[in-house]
Structures are given as structure tokens and as C-alpha cells.
N, C-alpha and C positions, 0 to 999 in steps of 0.2 A: 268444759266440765259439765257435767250430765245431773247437776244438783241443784235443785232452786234453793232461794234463800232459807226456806222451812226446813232445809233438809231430806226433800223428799224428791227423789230422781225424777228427771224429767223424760225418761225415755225405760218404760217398764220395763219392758225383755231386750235384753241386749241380745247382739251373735256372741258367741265365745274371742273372738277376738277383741268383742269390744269390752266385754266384761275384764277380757286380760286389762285393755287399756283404761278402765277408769281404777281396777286394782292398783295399777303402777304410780297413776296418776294426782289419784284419793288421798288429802292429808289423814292425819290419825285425828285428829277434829273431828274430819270432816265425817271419816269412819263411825264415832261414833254418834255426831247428827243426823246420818240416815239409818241408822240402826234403830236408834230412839226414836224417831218419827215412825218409823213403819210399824215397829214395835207393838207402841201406842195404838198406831189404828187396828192393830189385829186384836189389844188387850178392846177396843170401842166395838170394835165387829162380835166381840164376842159379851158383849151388853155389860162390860164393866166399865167402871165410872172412874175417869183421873180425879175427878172431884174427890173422889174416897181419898185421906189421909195416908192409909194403910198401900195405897197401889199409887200413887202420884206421882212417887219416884221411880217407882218400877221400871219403865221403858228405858231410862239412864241407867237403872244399875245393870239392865241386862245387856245394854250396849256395854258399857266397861267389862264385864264378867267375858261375853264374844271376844271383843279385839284384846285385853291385856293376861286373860286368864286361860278360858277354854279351848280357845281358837286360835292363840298366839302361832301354834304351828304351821297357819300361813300364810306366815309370813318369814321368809327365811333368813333373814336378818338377826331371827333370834334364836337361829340354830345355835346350842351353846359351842363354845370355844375347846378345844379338843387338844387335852396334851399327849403327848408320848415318850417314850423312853428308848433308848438304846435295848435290845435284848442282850446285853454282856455274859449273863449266867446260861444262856444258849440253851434256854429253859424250853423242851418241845412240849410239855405235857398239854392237856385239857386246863384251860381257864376258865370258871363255870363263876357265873354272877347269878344267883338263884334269888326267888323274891323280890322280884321288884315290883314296885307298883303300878298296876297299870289304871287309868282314869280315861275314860275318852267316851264321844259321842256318837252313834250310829249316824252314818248318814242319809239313810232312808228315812227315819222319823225326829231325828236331832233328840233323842234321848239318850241317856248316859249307859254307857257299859263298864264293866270295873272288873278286876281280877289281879293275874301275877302274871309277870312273866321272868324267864330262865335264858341267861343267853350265853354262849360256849363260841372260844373259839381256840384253837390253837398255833401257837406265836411263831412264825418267820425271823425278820431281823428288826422290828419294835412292840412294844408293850402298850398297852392305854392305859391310861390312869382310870382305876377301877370304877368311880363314879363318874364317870364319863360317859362311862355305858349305861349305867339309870337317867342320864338327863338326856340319852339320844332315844331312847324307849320312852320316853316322859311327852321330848319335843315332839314326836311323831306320834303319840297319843293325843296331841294340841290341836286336833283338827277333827271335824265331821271325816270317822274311817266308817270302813267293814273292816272284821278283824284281819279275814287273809289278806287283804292289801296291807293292812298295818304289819302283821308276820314279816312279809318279804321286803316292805320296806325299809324294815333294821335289818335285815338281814345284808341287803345289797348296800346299804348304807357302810355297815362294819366290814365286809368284805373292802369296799373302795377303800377304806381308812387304815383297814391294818393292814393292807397289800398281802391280804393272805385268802385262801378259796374256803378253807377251812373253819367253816362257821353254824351253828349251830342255835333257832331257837325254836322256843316252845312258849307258847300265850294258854291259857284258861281263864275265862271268862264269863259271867253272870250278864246278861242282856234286857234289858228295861224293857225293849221292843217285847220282848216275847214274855215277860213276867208282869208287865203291868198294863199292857193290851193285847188285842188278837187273842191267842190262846191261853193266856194269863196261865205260863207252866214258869213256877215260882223257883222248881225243883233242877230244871237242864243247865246246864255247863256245853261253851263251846272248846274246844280245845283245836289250836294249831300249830302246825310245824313249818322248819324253813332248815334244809338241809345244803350244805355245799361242800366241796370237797373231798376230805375222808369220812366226813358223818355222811357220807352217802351211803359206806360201808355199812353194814350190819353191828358187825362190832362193836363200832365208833358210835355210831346210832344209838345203841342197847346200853354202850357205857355212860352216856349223854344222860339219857331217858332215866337210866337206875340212878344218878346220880342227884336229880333234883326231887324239888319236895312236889307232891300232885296231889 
């Protein structure tokens, strides 16, 4: 193990393999004593004081808030549990989940982005239980994204799940990165797509697109 008793890793930069290995490795403890120590010396580096009442706890709540809240999404353990249904009514239409929440962190600067997102798909031979699909957009907003990786990663997600090609979303999104530094544009919206199947069609597309809120 790669953690001294304070918490604080004993090997700065790991390669990617090793970093896999102390992820697999790492109790949830122990997760959030390296969190909280490092935390802290980056709150000391920047000439604030643990001694303050008001910041003392800080380095602990922001470890809890990373590994049980924000960042729960990697950890795949807490992919939520996924029901399904027989498709008996042989029901082929558009199944449109519009509005959902989306919460997540940029991973270039680890500040928050937030918006909706819209996910369509249309049914083969099972259904998903309809809040299934806010807690797989939720789980996958659980993690430092960029929104086009986050797009296609629900996308290729519900494709494996529903055993169907035919799927369909749409993300818009307000970005901290670009409204609260660099060019501080309070005003821009990202918007992205994730097309498969018949929504590759125009049609399909166009009835997708009319159908949600924007």
C-alpha cells in the first residue's frame, strides 16, 4: 500500500497502471484519509488556516462529498441495479425520458456543470423501468466528465442494456469552467448528441429533436 500512516501517499505520480492498482487496492477509509490530507495542504498552500473554526473541517467534508457524492461514479459498484420488463404490448414507438438532471464536474478544472438531458430509445423485446434511465445519466454524471464523453457514454451504456441500436440523446448544459473563469461567458449553453440506429435517419432524428423540451 502506497499510504503512510497520515494519509498521505508515499509515491507522488504513479504510471496508470499503478494508479489502477492502488484504486482496486484503497479501502473507502483509506480513500477518504488521502483525500483529506492532500486536501488540507492545498487549503495550507493557499495561506488558509485549519486553525480557522469555519475551514477545519473542510478537508473531511470535501473528501466525503468526492468518494460518496460527486465522484461516486468511479466506482462501479454503484452503478444502480437495472430492471426490465418483457416488451408483451410489442410496443415499437419512441420512448422519450425528457428532463433529467444532469449535475457533474468538468475534468479539466474539477468545477461543476449542470443542465438536462433527453434520452429516446425505441424497444426490441424489453422495456427499462423508466427511472432507471435518470439514475444511469445521474451515475455517469458521478464523475470528473467532458460532456461529449458523458453523451456517448449513456448512449453505449443503454444500447448494451436494452439490446436495441436505436437510441437516442441529447445533453445541454451551463459550464462553471467558461462562466466563472477564462472568459467568464455567463450567457453560452453546450449542447450534445448521441445518435444510433434509426435516429441516424433524418426523420427519426427531427422527430427526437421536436419532441423534447430545449
Amino acid at each position: 500500500m502506497k499510504i503512510n500512516g497520515k494519509g498521505m501517499l508515499k509515491t507522488e505520480v504513479l504510471p496508470n497502471n499503478g494508479i489502477q492498482e492502488l484504486h482496486q487496492n484503497i479501502t473507502h477509509q483509506e480513500k477518504l484519509k488521502v483525500i483529506e490530507y492532500h486536501f488540507g495542504k492545498i487549503m495550507e498552500t493557499l495561506g488558509l488556516s485549519l486553525d480557522n473554526p469555519s475551514l477545519k473541517n473542510t478537508p473531511k467534508r470535501v473528501a466525503k462529498m468526492y468518494i460518496n457524492e460527486v465522484f461516486k461514479g468511479l466506482d462501479e459498484s454503484n452503478f444502480p441495479k437495472i430492471s426490465f420488463f418483457e416488451n408483451v404490448s410489442g410496443y415499437r414507438e419512441m420512448v422519450v425520458v425528457d428532463n433529467i438532471t444532469v449535475h457533474s464536474y468538468c475534468e479539466h478544472h474539477f468545477v461543476p456543470f449542470f443542465g438536462k438531458a433527453a434520452v429516446a430509445y425505441i424497444p426490441k423485446d424489453r422495456v427499462i423501468g423508466l427511472s432507471k434511465i435518470n439514475r444511469i445519466v445521474q451515475f455517469y454524471a458521478s464523475k470528473p466528465q467532458i460532456q461529449e464523453k458523458l453523451t456517448v457514454e449513456i448512449g453505449q451504456k443503454l444500447k448494451d442494456l436494452l439490446k436495441t441500436d436505436d437510441v437516442a440523446i441529447y445533453i445541454e448544459a451551463n459550464h462553471l469552467c467558461v462562466a466563472s473563469r477564462g472568459i467568464k461567458d455567463k450567457e453560452s449553453v453546450t449542447k450534445t448528441t448521441f445518435f444510433s440506429g434509426k435516429f441516424l435517419k433524418d426523420k427519426e432524428k427531427a422527430r427526437f429533436i421536436n419532441s423534447i423540451s430545449k
